[in-house]
C-alpha positions as CSV (number, residue, x, y, z in Angstrom):
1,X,23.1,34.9,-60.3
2,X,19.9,37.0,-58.8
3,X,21.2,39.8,-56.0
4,X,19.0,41.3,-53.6
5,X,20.5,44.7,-52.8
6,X,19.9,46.7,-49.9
7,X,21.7,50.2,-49.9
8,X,20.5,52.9,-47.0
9,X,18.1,50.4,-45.5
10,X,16.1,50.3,-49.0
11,X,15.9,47.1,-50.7
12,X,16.4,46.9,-54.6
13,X,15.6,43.7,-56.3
14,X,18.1,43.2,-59.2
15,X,19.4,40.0,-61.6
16,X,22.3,39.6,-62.6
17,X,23.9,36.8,-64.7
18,X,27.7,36.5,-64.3
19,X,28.6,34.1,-67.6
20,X,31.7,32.1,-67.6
21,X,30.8,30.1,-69.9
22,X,27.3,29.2,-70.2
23,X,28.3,25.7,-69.1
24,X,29.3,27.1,-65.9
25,X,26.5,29.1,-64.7
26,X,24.9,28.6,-61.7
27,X,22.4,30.7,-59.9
28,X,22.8,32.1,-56.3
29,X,20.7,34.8,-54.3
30,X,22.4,37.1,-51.9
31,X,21.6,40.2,-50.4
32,X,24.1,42.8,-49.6
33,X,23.4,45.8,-47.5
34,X,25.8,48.8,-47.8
35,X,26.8,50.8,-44.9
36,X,29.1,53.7,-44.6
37,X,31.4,53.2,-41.7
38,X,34.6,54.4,-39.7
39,X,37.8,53.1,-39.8
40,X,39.7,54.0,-36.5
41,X,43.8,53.4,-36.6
42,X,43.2,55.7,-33.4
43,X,41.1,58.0,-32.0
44,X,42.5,60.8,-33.9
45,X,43.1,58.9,-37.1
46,X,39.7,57.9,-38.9
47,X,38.0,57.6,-42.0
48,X,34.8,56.6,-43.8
49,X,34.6,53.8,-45.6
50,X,31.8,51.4,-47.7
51,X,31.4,48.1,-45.8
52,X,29.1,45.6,-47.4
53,X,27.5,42.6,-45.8
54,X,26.4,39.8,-47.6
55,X,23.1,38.2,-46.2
56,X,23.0,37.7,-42.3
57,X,26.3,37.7,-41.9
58,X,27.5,40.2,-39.6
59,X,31.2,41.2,-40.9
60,X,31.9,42.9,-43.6
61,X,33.2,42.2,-46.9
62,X,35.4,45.5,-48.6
63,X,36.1,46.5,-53.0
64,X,39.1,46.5,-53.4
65,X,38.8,49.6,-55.8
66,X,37.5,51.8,-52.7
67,X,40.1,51.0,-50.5
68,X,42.5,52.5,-53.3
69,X,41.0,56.1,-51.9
70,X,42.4,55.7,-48.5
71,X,45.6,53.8,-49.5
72,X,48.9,53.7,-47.1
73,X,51.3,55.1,-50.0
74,X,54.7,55.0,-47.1
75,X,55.6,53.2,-44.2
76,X,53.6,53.7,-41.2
77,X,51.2,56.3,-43.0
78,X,47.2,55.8,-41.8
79,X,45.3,54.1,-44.6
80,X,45.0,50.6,-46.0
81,X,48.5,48.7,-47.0
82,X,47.9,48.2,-50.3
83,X,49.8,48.4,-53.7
84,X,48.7,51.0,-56.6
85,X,46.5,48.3,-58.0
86,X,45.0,48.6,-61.6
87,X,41.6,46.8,-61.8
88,X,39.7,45.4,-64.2
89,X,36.5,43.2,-63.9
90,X,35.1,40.4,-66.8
91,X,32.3,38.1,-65.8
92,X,32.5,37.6,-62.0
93,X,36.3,37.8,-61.9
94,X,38.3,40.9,-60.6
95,X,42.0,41.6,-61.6
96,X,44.3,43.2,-59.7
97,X,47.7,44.1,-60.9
98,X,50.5,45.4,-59.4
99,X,53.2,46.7,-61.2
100,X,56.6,45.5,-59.8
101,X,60.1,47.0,-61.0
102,X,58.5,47.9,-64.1
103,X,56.6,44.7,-64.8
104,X,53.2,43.6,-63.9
105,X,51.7,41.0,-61.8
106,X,47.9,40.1,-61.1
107,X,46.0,38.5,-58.4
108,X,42.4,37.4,-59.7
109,X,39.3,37.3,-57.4
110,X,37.1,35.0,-58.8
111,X,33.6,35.0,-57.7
112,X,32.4,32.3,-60.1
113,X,34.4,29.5,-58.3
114,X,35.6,31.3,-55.5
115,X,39.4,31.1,-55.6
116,X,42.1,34.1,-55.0
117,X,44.6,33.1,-57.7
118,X,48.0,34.1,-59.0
119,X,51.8,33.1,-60.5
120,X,54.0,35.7,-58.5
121,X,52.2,36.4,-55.0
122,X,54.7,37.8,-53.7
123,X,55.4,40.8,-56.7
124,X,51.5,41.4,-56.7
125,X,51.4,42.1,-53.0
126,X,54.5,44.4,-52.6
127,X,53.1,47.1,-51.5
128,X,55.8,49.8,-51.5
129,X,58.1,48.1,-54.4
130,X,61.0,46.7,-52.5
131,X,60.3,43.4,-51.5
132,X,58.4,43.8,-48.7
133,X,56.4,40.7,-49.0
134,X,59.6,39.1,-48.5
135,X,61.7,41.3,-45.8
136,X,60.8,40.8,-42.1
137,X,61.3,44.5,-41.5
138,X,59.0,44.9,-44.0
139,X,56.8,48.4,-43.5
140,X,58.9,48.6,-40.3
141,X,61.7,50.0,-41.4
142,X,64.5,51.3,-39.3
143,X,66.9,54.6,-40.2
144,X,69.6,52.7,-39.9
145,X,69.5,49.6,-41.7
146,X,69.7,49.3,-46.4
147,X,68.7,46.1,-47.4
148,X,69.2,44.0,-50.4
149,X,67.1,41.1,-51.7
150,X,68.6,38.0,-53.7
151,X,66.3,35.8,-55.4
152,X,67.2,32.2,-55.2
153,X,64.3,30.8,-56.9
154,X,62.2,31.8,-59.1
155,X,58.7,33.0,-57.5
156,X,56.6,31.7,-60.4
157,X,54.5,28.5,-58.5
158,X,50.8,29.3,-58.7
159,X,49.0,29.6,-55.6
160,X,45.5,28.9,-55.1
161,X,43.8,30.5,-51.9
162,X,40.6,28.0,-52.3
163,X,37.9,29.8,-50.5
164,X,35.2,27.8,-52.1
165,X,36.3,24.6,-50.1
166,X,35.2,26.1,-47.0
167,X,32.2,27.2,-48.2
168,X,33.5,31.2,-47.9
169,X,31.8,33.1,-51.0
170,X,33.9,36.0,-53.1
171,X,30.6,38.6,-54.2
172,X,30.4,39.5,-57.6
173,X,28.9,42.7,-56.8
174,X,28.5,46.7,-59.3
175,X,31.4,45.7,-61.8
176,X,33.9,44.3,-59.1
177,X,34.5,41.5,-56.5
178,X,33.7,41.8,-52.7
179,X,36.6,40.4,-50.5
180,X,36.2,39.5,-46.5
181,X,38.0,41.5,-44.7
182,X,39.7,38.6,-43.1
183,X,41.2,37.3,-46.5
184,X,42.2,41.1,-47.1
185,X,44.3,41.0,-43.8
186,X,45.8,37.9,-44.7
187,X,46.8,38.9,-48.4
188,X,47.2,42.8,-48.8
189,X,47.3,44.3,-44.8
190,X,49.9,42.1,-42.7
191,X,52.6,43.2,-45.8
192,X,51.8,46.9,-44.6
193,X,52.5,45.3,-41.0
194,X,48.7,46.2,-40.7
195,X,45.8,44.0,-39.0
196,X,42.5,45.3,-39.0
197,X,39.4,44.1,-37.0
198,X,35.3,44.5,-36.9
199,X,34.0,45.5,-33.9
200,X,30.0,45.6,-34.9
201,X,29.9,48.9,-35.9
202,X,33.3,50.4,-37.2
203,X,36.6,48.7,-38.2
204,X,39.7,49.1,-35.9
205,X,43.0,48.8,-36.8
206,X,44.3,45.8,-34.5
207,X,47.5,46.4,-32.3
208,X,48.5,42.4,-33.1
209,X,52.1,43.8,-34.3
210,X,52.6,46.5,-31.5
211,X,52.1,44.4,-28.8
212,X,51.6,47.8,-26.2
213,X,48.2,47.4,-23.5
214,X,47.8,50.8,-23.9
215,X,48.2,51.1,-27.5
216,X,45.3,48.6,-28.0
217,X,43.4,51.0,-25.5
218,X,44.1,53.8,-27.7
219,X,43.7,52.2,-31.2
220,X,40.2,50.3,-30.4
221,X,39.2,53.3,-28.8
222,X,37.9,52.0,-26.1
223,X,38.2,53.3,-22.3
224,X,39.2,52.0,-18.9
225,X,36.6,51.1,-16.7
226,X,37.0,51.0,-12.6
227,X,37.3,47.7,-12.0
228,X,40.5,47.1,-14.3
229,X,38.5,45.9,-17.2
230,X,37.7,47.6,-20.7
231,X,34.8,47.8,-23.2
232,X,34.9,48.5,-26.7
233,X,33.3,52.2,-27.7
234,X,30.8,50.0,-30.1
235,X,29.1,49.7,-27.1
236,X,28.2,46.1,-27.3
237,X,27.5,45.0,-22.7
238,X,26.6,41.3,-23.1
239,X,28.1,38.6,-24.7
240,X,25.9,38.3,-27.2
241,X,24.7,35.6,-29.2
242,X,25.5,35.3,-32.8
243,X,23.3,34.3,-35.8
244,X,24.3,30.8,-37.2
245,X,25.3,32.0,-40.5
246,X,28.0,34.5,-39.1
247,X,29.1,31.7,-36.8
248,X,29.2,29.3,-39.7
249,X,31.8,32.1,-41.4
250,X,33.6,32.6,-38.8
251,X,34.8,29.3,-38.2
252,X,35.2,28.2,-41.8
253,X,37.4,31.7,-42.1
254,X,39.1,30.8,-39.4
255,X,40.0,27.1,-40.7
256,X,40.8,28.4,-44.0
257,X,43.2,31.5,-42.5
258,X,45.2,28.1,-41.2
259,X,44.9,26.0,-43.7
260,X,46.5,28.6,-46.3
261,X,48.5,30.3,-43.9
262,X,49.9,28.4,-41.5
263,X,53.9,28.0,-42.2
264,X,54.3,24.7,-40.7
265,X,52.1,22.7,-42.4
266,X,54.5,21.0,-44.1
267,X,56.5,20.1,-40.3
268,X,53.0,19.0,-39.1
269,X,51.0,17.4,-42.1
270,X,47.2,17.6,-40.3
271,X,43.7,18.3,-42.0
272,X,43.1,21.2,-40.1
273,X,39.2,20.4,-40.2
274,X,40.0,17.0,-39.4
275,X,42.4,18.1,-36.5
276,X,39.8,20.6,-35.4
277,X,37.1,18.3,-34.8
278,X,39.3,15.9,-32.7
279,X,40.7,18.5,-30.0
280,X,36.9,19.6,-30.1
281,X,37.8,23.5,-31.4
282,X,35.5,22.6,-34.3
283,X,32.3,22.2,-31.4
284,X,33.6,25.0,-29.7
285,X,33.7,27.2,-32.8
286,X,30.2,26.7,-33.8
287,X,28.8,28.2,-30.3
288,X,26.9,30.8,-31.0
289,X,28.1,32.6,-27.7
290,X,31.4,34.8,-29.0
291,X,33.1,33.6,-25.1
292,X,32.9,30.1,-26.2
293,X,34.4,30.8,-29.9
294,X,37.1,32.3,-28.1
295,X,37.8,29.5,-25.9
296,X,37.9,27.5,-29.1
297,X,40.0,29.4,-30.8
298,X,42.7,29.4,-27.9
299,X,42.1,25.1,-28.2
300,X,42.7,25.4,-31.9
301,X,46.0,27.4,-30.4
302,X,47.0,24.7,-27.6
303,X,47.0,21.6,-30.2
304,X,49.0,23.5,-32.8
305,X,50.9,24.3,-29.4
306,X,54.3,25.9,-31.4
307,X,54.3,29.2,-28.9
308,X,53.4,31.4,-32.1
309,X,50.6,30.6,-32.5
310,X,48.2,32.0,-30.0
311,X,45.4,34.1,-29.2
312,X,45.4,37.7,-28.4
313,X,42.1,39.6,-27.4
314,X,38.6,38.4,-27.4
315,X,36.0,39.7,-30.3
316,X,34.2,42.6,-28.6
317,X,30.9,40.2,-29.5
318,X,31.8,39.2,-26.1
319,X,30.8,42.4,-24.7
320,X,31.3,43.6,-21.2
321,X,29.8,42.0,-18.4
322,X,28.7,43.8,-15.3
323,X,29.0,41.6,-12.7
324,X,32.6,42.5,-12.5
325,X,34.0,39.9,-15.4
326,X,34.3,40.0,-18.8
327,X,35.8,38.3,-21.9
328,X,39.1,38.9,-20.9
329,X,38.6,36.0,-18.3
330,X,38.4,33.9,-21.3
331,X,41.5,35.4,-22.5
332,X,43.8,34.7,-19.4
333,X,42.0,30.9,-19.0
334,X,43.1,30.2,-22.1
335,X,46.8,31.9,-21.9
336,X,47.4,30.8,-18.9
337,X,45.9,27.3,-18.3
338,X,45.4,25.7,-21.8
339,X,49.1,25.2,-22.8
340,X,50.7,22.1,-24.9
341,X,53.6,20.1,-24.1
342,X,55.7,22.2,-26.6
343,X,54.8,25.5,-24.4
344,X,54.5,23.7,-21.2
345,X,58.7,22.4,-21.9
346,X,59.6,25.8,-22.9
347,X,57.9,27.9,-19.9
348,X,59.6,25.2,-17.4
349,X,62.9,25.6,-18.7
350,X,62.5,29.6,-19.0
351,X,61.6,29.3,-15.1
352,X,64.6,27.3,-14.1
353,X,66.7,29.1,-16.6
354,X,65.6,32.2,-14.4
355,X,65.7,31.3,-11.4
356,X,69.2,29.3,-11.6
357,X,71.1,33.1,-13.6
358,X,69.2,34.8,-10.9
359,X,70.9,32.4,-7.7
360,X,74.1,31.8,-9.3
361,X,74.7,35.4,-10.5
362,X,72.7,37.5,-8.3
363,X,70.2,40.1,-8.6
364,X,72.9,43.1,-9.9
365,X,74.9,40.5,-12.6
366,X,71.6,38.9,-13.6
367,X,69.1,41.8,-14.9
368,X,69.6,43.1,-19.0
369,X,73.2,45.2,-19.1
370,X,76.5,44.8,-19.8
371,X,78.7,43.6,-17.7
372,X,83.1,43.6,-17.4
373,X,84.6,40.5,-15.7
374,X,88.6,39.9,-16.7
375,X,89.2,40.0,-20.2
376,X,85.5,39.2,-20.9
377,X,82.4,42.2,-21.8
378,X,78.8,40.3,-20.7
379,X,76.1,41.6,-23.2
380,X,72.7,40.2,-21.5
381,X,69.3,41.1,-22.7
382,X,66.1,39.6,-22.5
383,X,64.1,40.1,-25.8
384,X,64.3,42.2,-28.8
385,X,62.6,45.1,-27.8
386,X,61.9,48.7,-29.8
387,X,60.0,51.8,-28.1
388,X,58.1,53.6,-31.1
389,X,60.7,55.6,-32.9
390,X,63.4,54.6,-31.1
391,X,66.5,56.0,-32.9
392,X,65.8,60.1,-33.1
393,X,68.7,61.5,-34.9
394,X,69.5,64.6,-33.0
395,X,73.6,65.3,-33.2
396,X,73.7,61.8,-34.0
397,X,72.5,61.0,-30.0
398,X,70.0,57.7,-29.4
399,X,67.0,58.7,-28.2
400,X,67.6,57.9,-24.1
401,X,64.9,54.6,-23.5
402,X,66.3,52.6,-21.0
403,X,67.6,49.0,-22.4
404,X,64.0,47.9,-20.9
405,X,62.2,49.3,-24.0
406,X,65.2,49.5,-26.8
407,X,68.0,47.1,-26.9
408,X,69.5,48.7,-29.8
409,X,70.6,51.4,-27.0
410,X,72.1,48.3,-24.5
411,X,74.4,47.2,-27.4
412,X,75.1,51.0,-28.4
413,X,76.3,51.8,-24.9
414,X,78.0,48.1,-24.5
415,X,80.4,49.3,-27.2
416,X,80.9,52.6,-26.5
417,X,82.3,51.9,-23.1
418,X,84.4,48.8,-24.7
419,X,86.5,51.3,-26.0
420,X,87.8,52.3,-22.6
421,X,88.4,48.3,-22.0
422,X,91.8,47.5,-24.0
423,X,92.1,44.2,-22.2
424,X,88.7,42.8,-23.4
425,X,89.3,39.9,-25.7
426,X,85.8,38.0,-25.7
427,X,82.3,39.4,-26.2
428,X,80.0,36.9,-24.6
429,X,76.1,38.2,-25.6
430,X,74.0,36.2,-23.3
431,X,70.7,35.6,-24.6
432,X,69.8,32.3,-23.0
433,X,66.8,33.4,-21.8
434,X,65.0,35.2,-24.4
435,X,61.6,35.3,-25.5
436,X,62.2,36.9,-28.8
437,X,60.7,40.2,-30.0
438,X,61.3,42.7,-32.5
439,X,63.3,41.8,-35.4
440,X,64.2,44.8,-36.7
441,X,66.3,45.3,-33.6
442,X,67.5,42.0,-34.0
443,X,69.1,43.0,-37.6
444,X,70.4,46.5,-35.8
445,X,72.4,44.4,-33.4
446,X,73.9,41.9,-35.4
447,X,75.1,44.8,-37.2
448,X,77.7,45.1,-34.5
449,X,79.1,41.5,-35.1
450,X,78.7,41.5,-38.9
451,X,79.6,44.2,-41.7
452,X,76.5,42.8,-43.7
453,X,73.7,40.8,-42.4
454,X,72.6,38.0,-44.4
455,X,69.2,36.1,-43.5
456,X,68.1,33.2,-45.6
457,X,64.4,33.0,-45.8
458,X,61.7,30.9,-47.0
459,X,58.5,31.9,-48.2
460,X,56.0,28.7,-47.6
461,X,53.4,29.7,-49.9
462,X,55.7,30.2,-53.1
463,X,58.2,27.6,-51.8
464,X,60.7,30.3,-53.1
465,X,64.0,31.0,-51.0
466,X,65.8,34.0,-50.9
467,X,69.0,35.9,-49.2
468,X,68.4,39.1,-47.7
469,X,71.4,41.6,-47.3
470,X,71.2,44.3,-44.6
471,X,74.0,46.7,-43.8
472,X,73.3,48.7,-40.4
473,X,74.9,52.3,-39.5
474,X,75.9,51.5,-35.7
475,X,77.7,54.1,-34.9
476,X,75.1,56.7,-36.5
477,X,77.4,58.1,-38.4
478,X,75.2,58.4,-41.6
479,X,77.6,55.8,-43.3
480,X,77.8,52.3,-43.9
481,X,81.4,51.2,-43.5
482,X,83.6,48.6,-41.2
483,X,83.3,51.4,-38.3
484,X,80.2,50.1,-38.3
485,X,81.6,46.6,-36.9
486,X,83.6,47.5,-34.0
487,X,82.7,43.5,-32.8
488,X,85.5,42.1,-35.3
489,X,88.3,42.5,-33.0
490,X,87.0,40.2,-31.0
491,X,86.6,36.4,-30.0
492,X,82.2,36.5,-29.9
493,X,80.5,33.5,-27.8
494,X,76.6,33.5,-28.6
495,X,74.8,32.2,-25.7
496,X,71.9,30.5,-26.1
497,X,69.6,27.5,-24.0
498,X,66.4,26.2,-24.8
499,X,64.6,29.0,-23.6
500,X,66.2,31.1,-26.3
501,X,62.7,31.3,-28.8
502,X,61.4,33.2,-31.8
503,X,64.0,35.7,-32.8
504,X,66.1,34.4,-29.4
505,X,66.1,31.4,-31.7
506,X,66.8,33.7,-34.7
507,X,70.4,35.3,-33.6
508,X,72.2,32.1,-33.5
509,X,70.6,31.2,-36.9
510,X,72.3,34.5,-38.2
511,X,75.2,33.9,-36.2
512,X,75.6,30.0,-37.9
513,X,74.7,31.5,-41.5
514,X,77.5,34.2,-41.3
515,X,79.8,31.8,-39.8
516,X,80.4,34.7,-36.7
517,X,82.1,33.5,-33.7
518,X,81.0,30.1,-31.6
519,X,77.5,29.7,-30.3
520,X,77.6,28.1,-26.5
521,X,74.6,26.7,-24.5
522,X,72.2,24.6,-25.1
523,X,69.8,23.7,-28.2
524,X,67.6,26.9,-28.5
525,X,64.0,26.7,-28.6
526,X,63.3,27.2,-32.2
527,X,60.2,29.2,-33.4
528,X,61.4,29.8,-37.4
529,X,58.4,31.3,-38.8
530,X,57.6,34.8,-38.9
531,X,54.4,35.7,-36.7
532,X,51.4,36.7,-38.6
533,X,48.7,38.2,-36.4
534,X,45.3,38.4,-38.1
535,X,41.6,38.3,-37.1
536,X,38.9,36.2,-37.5
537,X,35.6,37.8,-39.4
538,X,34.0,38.8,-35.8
539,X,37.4,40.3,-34.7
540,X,39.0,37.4,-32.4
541,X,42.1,38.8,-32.9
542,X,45.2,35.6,-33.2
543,X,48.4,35.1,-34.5
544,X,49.9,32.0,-36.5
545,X,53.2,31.1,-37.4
546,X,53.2,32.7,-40.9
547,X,54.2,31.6,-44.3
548,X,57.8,33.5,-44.0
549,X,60.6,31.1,-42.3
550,X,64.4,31.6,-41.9
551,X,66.7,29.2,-41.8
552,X,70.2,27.2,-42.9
553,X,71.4,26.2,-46.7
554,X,72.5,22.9,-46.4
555,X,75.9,21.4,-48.3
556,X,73.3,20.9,-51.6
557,X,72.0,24.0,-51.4
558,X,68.5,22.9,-49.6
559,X,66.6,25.1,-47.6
560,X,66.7,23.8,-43.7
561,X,63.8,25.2,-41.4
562,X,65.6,26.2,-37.8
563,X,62.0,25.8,-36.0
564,X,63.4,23.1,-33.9
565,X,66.6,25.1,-32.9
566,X,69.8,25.6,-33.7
567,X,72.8,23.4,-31.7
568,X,75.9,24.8,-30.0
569,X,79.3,24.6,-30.5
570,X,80.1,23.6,-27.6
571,X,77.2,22.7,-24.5
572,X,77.0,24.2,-21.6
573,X,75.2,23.9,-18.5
574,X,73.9,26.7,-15.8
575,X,76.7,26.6,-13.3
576,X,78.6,27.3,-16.2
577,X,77.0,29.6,-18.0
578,X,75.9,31.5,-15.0
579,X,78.9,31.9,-13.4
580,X,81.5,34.6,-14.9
581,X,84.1,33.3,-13.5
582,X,83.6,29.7,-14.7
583,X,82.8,30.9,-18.2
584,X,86.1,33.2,-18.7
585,X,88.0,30.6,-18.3
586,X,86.4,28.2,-20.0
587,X,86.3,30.7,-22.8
588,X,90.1,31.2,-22.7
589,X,90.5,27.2,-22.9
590,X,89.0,27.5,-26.1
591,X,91.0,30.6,-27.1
């Protein structure tokens, strides 16, 4: 393999031959310019850090062995979410082993055939040593839950991320292996709950996984401008065109990020090049204008059309345009008018869902808060929502964010005044119209229902299923004991409709696998797999429904996805469900 190197803006001709097996030689030229750049997680919180880029292509590829310097070693700690890797490098392939519960696992980079490789993904990824990879809390975790992880299959399947077959290049490069940042998100970062993006001239960490307008002002570093719109502090005004080689890895990233990635594949069984090309994403993609690869990535979105997977914020390649628009129109075209039947159903019922607790109920009965009618306490909340730090243990108080930003505190304050209550008998929580969220909350509330929340989840990549185990203080006490389930006293009614997605969809799923109380409703709206927002190579930031799915154990011990919902009990329609007067009585039929 000949090299052409250029390191500060000097070009050094070198050869290199990478031997793995004389057979297997072939020779390819490259050249890779090395730039010194900054990472932002925000404003305050930056580093430096060697970016190389390989030809024309204008993202960056990372070693693996430099990231090690700036390396998140804890939970929510600035660096990258890595593990303690050991490396070592032999004739174009790069090992990196991480050493889990005393034993070591390897991931191997292989730049002759261009394949990421391994037997136990999951162990060489943990990044902190206690199953993260696994755990949908993962680097989130919350001061009141201990977790436990049961393996019920071995994770020991090989898995083959097969770069090579959409003609993405790993660099043999000095003794190691370059890596696209992309592939790096996907593999190492989302563990660490970390997405990071390339802006054109530094790397900023994404706010996929926070979800906060102004976070992503404060983390891209980028400022409000007069007329409501934003521009990246890379400075980039114009939407500007793209060379075809960058476009060319863009797209091909992009196709293999859902290939590889994707946790429904095996519910939806499409080429995704193939699939691409029939929608007309794969046209779309191969613009050379960043607007119109945005547009086709939010097509790519609508055809999958599962409500995960989505788009978030244009590439800053699309610049800012003066005339008073900018790539954000792109953004709310495609979020707003390019929706599939799947999203279509589910916004409709959410409306009528609405609009019918809103009429039936009225305005004070139908808003998030608890509610006593008779013998019955109303629990009704909207999402799964978590402010940053949201449980500050000061005399054991919760932090005071109103049920808006932390439901935790809703459920807290629910029980705390059920106390007073000594004719309550039924708990109804009413989460029929809920969009899902956070679900580390989620596990904090069940907590109130349960004295140990089990989850059963399904990692798509390994095809290996395990049961995770959390036990949640709720009474923030500092101990983990049946006070902690003041809801077992009672008769508990989950509510859910069809508008109940993601972890809406979730609860009831717990609620079924722990065999708590009677669900009520209608079907909810599925939405099993665990969203993984990434970015592509120009920093299109997305999110797929990830390789990590929860779900049921059948009779035979068989893993059963809960993507398309989870059935009540007993069904239920609006004038029943939104009417409290209707519904107690109901509920005492059944009691």
């Amino acid at each position: 393999m000949k090299i052409k190197t250029i390191m500060a803006s000097t070009l050094i001709s070198f050869s290199l031959c990478l031997l793995a097996g004389c057979n297997n030689y072939k020779e390819t030229e490259h050249q890779v310019e090395k730039k010194e750049i900054t990472v932002y997680e925000s404003s305050s919180d930056n580093y430096k850090i060697n970016a190389y880029f390989i030809d024309d292509i204008d993202s960056p590829y990372l070693k693996i062995d430099e990231l090690l310097e700036n390396r998140m070693t804890m939970p929510e700690e600035v660096g990258f979410p890595i593990p303690n890797l050991k490396l070592s490098y032999s004739k174009g392939v790069l090992s990196a082993t991480n050493t889990y519960k005393n034993k070591d696992y390897s991931i191997e980079f292989d730049a002759i055939n261009n394949q990421i490789k391994t037997k136990n993904y999951l162990k060489a990824i943990d990044i902190f040593n206690y199953g993260a990879p696994c755990d949908p809390l993962g680097a989130d975790r919350s001061p009141l839950v201990i977790s436990t992880l049961e393996e019920l299959s071995d994770d020991t399947e090989e898995v083959l991320f097969d770069l090579g077959k959409f003609n993405i290049e790993l660099v043999s490069y000095e003794n190691s292996v370059l890596v696209p940042l992309y592939a790096l998100n996907n593999i190492y970062f989302s563990v660490g709950e970390k997405n990071f993006v390339y802006g054109g001239e530094s790397i900023y960490l994404s706010t996929s996984y926070q979800g906060d307008p102004t976070l992503f002002q404060d983390f891209y570093n980028i400022k409000e401008i007069n007329d409501g719109n934003v521009i990246y502090n890379d400075g980039i005004t114009i939407d500007k065109e793209l060379n075809d080689s960058t476009v060319k890895f863009n797209r091909d990233a992009i196709l293999e990020t859902l290939e590889d990635f994707f946790g429904r594949y095996d519910e939806v069984s499409f080429d995704i090049i193939d699939f691409s090309k029939v929608i007309g994403s794969y046209d779309l993609l191969s613009s050379n204008i960043p607007s119109q690869i945005y547009k086709g990535l939010g097509l790519l979105a609508e055809g999958i059309d599962d409500l995960h997977t989505n788009i978030a914020y244009p590439s800053s390649y699309a610049g800012y345009i003066s005339e008073g628009s900018n790539a954000y129109d792109s953004y709310y075209e495609a979020s707003t008018k390019g929706r599939g039947y799947r999203a279509k159903s589910y916004l409709a019922a959410y409306e009528k869902n609405s609009s019918d607790r809103k009429s039936l109920l009225g305005e004070s009965l139908s808003s998030e808060g608890f509610y006593f009618d008779g013998d019955t306490l109303f629990i009704r909340f909207d999402g799964f929502k978590r402010a940053p730090n949201n449980i500050i243990f000061e005399d054991y108080k919760v932090n005071p964010f109103l049920y808006s930003k932390n439901t935790f505190n809703l459920f807290y304050d629910a029980f705390d005044e059920l106390k007073h209550h000594q004719d309550v008998k039924n708990i109804v929580i009413d989460e029929s119209i809920n969009g899902g969220g956070d679900f580390t909350t989620l596990v904090e509330i069940a907590g109130f229902f349960m004295e140990e929340v089990k989850v059963l989840m399904k990692n798509k990549i390994t095809n290996q299923v395990f049961n995770l185990s959390y036990k949640v203080d709720t009474n923030l006490d500092g101990k983990y004991d049946e006070a902690d389930y003041p809801g077992k006293n009672y008769n508990i009614y989950l509510m859910e409709s069809e508008s109940s997605f993601s972890c809406g969809n979730c609860l009831p799923t717990i609620f079924r696998y722990n065999n708590i109380g009677k669900i009520i409703g209608r079907t909810s709206g599925g939405g099993s797999c665990i969203v993984l927002p990434t970015a592509s190579p120009i920093g299109d930031t997305y999110r797929v429904s990830g390789p990590l799915e929860y779900g049921l154990l059948s009779s035979d011990s068989v893993f059963i996805s809960a993507d398309m919902g989870i059935h009540p009990d007993y069904y239920l329609d609006n004038g029943t469900m939104y009417n409290h007067g209707l519904l107690n009585a109901y509920l005492n039929n059944l009691n």
